[in-house]
N, C-alpha and C positions, 0 to 999 in steps of 0.2 A: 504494500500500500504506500501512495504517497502522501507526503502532505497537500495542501491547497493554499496560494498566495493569491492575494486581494489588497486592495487599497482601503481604508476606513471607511466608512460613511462621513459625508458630507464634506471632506477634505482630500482630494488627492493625495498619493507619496508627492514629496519635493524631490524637483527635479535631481537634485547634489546625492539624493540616498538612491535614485535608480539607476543614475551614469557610476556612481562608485569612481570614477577615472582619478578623483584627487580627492580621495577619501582618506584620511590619516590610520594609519595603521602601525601597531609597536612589534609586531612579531618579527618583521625584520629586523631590527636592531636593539632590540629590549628597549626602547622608548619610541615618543610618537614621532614619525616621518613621515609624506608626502607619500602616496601609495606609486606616485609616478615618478618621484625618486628613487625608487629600487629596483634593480635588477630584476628580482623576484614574481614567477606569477604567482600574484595573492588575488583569491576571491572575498570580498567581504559580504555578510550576509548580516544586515542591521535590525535593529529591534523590532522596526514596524514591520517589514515582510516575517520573522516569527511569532511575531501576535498574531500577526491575522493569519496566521495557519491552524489556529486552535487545536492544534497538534500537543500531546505533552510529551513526547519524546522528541528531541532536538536530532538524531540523525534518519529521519525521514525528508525533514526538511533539506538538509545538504545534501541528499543524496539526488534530489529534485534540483537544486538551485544552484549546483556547482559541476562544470564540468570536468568532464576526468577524474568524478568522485562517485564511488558506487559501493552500494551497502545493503547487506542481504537480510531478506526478512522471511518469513515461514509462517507470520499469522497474521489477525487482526490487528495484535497491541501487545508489545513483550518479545522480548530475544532469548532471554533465559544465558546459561554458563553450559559449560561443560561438552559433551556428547549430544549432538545435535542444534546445537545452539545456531542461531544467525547471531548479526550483529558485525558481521567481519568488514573490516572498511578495507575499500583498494582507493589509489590515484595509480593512474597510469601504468595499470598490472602489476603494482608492487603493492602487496598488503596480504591478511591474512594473518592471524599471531600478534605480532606488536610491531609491524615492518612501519606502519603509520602513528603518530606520534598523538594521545588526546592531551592538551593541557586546560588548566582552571587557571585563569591569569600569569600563564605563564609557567606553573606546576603539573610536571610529570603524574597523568592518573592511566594506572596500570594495573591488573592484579600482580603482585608483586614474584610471586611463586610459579604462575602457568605464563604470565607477559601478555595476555590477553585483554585488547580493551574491555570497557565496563559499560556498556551501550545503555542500558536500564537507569541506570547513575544521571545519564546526561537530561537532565530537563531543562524543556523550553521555556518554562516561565522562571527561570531563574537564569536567563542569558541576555545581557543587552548586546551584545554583536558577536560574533564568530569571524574570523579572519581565516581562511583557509592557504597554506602555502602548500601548490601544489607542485613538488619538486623536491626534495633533500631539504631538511631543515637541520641537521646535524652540527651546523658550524657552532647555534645557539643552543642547541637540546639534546647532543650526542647521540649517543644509540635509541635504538627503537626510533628516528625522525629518517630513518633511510627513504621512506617513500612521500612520506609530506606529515606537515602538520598540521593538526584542529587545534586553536587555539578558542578555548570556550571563554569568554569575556564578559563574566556575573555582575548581575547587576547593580547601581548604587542609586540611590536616592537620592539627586541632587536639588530640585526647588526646595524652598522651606514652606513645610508643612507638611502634612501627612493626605497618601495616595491610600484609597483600599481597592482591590477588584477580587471580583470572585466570580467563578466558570462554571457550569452542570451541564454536564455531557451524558445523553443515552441515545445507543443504537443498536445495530444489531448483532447478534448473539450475547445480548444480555452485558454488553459493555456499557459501561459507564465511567467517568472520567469526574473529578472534583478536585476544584481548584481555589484557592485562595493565598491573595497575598499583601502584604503592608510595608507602606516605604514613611519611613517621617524623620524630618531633620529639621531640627532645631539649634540654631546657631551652629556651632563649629561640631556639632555630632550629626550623623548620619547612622538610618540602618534599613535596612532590607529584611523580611522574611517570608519565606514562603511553605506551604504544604499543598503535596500535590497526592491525590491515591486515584488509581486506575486497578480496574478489573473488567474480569468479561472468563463469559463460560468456554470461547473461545471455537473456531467453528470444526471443527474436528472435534471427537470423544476423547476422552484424557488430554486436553491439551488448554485447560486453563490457566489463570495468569493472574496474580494482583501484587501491588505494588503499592508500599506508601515514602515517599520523600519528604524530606525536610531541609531547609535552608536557611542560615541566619547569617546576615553579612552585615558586619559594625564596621565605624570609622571617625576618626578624631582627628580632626586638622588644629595644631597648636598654633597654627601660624602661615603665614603664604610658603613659607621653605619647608617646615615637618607636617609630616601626617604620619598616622597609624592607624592599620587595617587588619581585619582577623575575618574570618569566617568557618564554615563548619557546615559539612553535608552529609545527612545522615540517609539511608535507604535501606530498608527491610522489605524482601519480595519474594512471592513462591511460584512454583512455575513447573508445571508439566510435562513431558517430552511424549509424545505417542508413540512416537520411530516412524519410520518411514512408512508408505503407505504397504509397500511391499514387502515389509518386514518388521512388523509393527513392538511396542515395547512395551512390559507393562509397570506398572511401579515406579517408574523411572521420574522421580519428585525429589525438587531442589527446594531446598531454606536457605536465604540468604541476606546476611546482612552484611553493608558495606559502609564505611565513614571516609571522611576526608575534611582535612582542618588546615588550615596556615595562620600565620601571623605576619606581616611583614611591616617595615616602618621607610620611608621614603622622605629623599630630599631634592630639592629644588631650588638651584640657585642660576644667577642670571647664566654663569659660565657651565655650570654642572648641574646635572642630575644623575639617579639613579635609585639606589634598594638595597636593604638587607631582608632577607624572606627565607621563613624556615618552614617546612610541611611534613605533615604525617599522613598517609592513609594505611588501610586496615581492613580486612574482610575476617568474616567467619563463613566457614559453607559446611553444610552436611545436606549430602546429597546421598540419595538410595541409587544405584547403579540402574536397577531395574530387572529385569529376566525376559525372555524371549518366549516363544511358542514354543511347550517340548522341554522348558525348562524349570528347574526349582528356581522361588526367590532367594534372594539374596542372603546370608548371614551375615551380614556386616552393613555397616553404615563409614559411609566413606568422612572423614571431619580431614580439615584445612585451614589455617590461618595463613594469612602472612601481610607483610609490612612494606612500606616503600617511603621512606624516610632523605629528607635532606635539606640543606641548607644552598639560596643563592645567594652573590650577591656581584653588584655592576654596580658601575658609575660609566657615567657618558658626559663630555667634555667638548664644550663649541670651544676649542681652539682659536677658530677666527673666521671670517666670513664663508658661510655653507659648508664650513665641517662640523663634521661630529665622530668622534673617537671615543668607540666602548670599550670597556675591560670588563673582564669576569672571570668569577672563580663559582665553578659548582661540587656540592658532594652529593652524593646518593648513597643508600644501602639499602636493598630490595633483597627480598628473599621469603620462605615461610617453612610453615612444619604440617608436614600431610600424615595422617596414620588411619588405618580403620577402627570401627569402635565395632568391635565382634557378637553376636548374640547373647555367646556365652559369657559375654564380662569383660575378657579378655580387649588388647589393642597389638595390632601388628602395626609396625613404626614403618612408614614409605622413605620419607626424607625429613631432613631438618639444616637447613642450608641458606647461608647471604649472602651477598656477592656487593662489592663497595665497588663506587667511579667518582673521581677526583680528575676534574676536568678544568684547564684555566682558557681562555680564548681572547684574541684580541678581534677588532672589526672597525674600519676608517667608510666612511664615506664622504666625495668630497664633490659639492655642483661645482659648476665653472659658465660662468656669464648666463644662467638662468637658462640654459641648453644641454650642457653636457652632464653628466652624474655618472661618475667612478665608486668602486662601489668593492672592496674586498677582505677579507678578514681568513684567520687560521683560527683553528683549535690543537689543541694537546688533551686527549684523554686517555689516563690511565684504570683497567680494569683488572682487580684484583684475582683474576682467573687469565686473561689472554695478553696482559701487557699494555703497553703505547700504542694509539693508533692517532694517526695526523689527520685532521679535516680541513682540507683547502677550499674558499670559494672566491668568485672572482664575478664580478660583472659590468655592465655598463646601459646606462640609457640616455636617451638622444632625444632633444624635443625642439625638432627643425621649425617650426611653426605653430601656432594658438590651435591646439587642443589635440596634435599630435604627439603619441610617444613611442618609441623604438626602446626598445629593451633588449640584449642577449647578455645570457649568465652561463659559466660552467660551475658546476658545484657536485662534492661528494658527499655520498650519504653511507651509513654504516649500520650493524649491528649485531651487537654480540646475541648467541644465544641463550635464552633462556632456560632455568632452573628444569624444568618439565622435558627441555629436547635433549638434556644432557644426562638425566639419571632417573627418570621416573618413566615406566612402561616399557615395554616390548618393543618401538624402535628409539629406546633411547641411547646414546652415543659420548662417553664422554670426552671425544677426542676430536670435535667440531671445532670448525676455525669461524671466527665472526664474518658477516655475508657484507659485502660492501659493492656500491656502482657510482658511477659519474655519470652524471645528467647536463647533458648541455640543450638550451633552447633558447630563441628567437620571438620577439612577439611583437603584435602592431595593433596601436590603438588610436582611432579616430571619434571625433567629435564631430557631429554634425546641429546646424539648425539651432543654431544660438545654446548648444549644449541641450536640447531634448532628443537625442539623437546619437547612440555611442553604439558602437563595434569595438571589438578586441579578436584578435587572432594569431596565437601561437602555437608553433611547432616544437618538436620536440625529441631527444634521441638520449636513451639510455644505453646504457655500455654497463654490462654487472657481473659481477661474478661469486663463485661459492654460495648459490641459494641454496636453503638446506632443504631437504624433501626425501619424503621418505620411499625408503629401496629395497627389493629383495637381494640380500647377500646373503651368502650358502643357507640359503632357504629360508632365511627368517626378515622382519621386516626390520630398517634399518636407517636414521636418520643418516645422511648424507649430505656432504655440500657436492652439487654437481655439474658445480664448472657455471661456465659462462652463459649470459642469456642478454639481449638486446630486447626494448621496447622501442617504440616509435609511434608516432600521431601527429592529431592537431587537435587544436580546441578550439572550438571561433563561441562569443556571446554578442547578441543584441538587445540594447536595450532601448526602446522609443517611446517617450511620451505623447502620444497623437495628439489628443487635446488635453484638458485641466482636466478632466474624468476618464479619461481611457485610455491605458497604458497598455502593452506590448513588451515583453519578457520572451526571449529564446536563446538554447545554448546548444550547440552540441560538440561531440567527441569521437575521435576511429581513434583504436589502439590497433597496433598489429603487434603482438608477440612471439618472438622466437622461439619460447618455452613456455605454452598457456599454463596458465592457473586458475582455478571456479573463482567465478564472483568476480569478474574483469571481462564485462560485456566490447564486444569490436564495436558497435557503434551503439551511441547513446544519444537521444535527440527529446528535447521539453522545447515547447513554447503555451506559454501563458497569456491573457488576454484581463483586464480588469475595467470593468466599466462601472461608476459608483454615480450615477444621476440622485440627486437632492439625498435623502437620506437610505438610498436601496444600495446596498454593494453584490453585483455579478462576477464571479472568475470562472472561466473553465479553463481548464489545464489538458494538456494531453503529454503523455510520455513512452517512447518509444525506445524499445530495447531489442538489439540482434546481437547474434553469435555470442552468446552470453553461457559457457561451461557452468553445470548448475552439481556437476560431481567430480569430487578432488584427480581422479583418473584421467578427467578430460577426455570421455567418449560420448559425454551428451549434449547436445547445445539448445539453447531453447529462443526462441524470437516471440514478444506480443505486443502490445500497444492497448494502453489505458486509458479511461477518459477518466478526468472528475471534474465536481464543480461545488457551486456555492453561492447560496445568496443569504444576502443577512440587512435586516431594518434597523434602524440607529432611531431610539428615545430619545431624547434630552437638545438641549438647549446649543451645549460644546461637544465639540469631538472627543474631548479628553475624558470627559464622565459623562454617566447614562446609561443604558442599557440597550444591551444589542440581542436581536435573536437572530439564530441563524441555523439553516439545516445543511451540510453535507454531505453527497456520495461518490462514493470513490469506485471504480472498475464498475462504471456505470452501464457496461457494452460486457459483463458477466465474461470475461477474456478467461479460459482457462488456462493458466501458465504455472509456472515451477520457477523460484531462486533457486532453492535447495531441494536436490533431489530426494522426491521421495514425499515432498510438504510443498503439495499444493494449495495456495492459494486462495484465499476467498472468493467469492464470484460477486457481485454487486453489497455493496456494504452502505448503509445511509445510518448517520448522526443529529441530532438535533440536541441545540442547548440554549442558555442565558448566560449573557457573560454582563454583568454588572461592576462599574466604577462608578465611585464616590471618595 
């Protein structure tokens, strides 16, 4: 399923959040720059196109709104962990595992033990933008940003006084969605909080789903130079697995709870800025394996912890006219302890294992007569299991004339393997070397029509080597790095405002891979439409996906094309508060199709709700 994107009632998107073309963006240099200052292609996806997808999972939406970004799902609402799980992010055939990087302002979120993102964790109403770098993000974020990174950007409450809104969503298969949140700031304090719980019977037998979130984000400005920020995200979720339809599972029920916290304190001075920021997350999981047709249940209960801890910190320094020079120093230690809890009482011990990265990086960018933008930095990271490894990036952008920009970058991405590929199961290996590639790409961006009116189109060429993937040697199955592998594409977006109420949205994507992997569709194609006359908002979306391998073997491919849509009536006086009702359905044309083989699909799905601010 996708999300649905819309303009508000009674207000158009402003032009500046639909061209994105010089949108300020900190992921590329751990503070804010020009987005057409960087080498980098970054998508940014802003608060208003996530609200109005009344979505409360945050990657449906990027999977819809970014191209060269694809992300697999198997039900109505819910990815779930483990053994059948979706959730898998790819950019440009690189993902799967932890190849794709999620952060919370800039903080590593990971299961710390298997390295696998945490897709259930990311909610929409706790995000004011996402920045997507599609390409290596390594220089900034070391391992695990080999193939790009989500940079999740939570929200803050910055008018004074206090915001509330609250959501109620029902549709079909007994899904329901409830939402609420509070923003209030008063003098030099700020805070944010949110709760969010989804459930649904889910449309397949044993394959339900519920989830409750929580959010609190505070913040203390002492002054124009210091502030101080902490937040804290808590998630408790259960979750079904059926198995496949051809091989179906029984039992097979996840308990799961996950946290994540930081603190960090920032300064801001005419010549410098930067952070000191320290984070912790944390999971519990006890998951029943399940049993198959023909089989006994299980005697054992699978338990798991583990931890992903660390400390950053940077300062960035204007030098002198259009430079800026970062420094940083990062630490991590991720790791966890897995054992079964047996029938009989007893526990047989899996692993108990951490793994530390101490990482320092420099990064210069520098304009030149409000045209040219030089753009390159190194890293040094040390891993307490494989050593040093060097991440070089380099780039340049070009802006020969008002509202043109050229950009090409070469950059490396890397990463070591994870606790899980090296010592736990049947193909684990502990004698893996870390997977790393060079991405170089090209891109072009025009303005048209007094800025209502923007194109972007870049190419692109990986060059990789040592992906790990698993292999039959003398007969049994076997994590492997297997040598070299090439990606290649383009990615073109348009974005046009036609009049003050009717916007136009489309993007698409070809990858061609030399060594496919599931969940890395060849072509990938959304365009969107939003017409908002006086207080009615209309969107219909359509998304189309080919050659998309939907089994890790890569002998099945599957091609379909979805419609949905949406309209919603605005109450009240202002855009900002009131009450909005809205109904939408998604795979409106009942498309039978597969992500993940074996879990197909819902066939026509319709939602209705209230979503109220005050």
């Amino acid at each position: 399923m996708w999300a649905v994107s819309w303009a508000m009632a009674e207000t158009p998107l402003e032009v500046d959040s639909i061209i994105q073309l010089n949108s300020v963006v900190v992921s590329a240099n751990r503070i804010e720059v020009n987005r057409s200052s960087v080498p980098l292609t970054i998508s940014v996806i802003d608060r208003e196109r996530i609200e109005s997808s009344s979505e409360s999972a945050l990657l449906p939406v990027l999977s819809e709104q970014v191209p060269g970004l694809f992300v697999t799902e198997k039900g109505i609402t819910g990815f779930g962990v483990s053994t059948g799980a979706a959730g898998n992010i790819n950019i440009r055939g690189v993902g799967g595992g932890n190849k794709v990087l999620v952060l919370f302002d800039g903080q590593p979120q990971w299961a710390g033990l298997f390295g696998h993102a945490l897709p259930d964790t990311y909610v929409a109403s706790d995000v004011e933008k996402v920045e997507v770098i599609r390409g290596p993000g390594s220089l900034l974020y070391g391992s695990n940003a080999m193939g790009g990174v989500i940079n999740i950007i939570t929200r803050r409450h910055r008018e004074q006084g206090r915001r509330t809104q609250a959501r109620l969503m029902y549709g079909s298969y007994n899904t329901q969605k409830y939402m609420v949140n509070n923003g209030y700031n008063i003098g030099n304090f700020s805070s944010f909080v949110s709760i969010n719980h989804d459930r649904t019977d889910g449309h397949r037998p044993n394959s339900d789903f519920w989830i409750t979130n929580g959010f609190a984000n505070l913040g203390y400005r002492f002054n124009d130079r210091y502030k101080v920020t902490g937040d804290i995200s808590l998630a408790k979720y259960k979750f079904q697995n059926p198995g496949e339809t051809f091989d179906p599972i029984f039992d097979n029920k996840m308990d799961i709870f996950r946290g994540t916290s930081s603190l960090g304190v920032e300064n801001n001075y005419e010549k410098a800025s930067g952070a000191l920021r320290v984070f912790y997350n944390w999971g519990n999981h006890r998951i029943n394996d399940g049993y198959h047709a023909g089989e006994q249940p299980q005697t054992y209960l699978f338990r798991s912890t583990d931890h992903n801890v660390g400390v950053q910190l940077y300062e960035s320094f204007r030098l002198f006219e259009g430079n800026n020079f970062t420094v940083g120093i990062d630490y991590k230690n991720w790791g966890g302890h897995a054992w079964n809890d047996n029938n009989d009482g007893t526990r047989t011990e899996t692993i108990d294992k951490s793994v530390s990265e101490t990482a320092a990086y420099v990064i210069m960018q520098q304009d030149f007569f409000e045209m040219l933008g030089v753009n390159a930095g190194v890293r040094y990271e040390h891993n307490s299991m494989f050593g040093g490894e060097w991440v070089p990036q380099a780039g340049l952008t070009f802006r020969p004339f008002e509202g043109n920009v050229w950009k090409a970058s070469l950059s490396k991405g890397f990463r070591s393997p994870n606790i899980r590929e090296l010592y736990m199961y049947m193909p684990a290996n502990p004698d893996l070397e870390p997977e790393s590639m060079m991405n170089y790409e090209i891109s072009v961006g025009q303005t048209f029509l007094e800025g209502r009116l923007n194109a972007e189109l870049t190419a692109f060429f990986i060059d990789g080597k040592d992906m790990i993937r698993v292999a039959q040697v003398e007969g049994r199955p076997l994590n492997v790095n297997t040598g070299s592998f090439t990606n290649k594409g383009i990615e073109a977006e348009v974005n046009y405002q036609i009049l003050k109420n009717l916007s136009f949205h489309t993007n698409y994507s070809y990858l061609h891979q030399s060594d496919p992997i599931a969940g890395a569709p060849e072509h990938k194609f959304y365009a969107g439409a939003t017409y908002a006359p006086g207080r009615f908002t209309f969107h219909l979306a359509l998304q189309s996906v080919f050659g998309l391998y939907t089994d890790e073997a890569c002998t099945k491919t599957e091609d379909y094309t979805v419609l949905n849509a949406r309209a919603a009536y605005h109450f009240g006086a202002t855009r900002d508060k009131g009450l909005d009702l809205f109904l939408k359905g998604e795979n409106l044309t009942a498309t039978r199709y597969q992500i993940n083989d074996g879990f197909p699909m819902p066939k026509a799905i319709f939602m209705g709700g209230i979503d109220v601010t005050f």
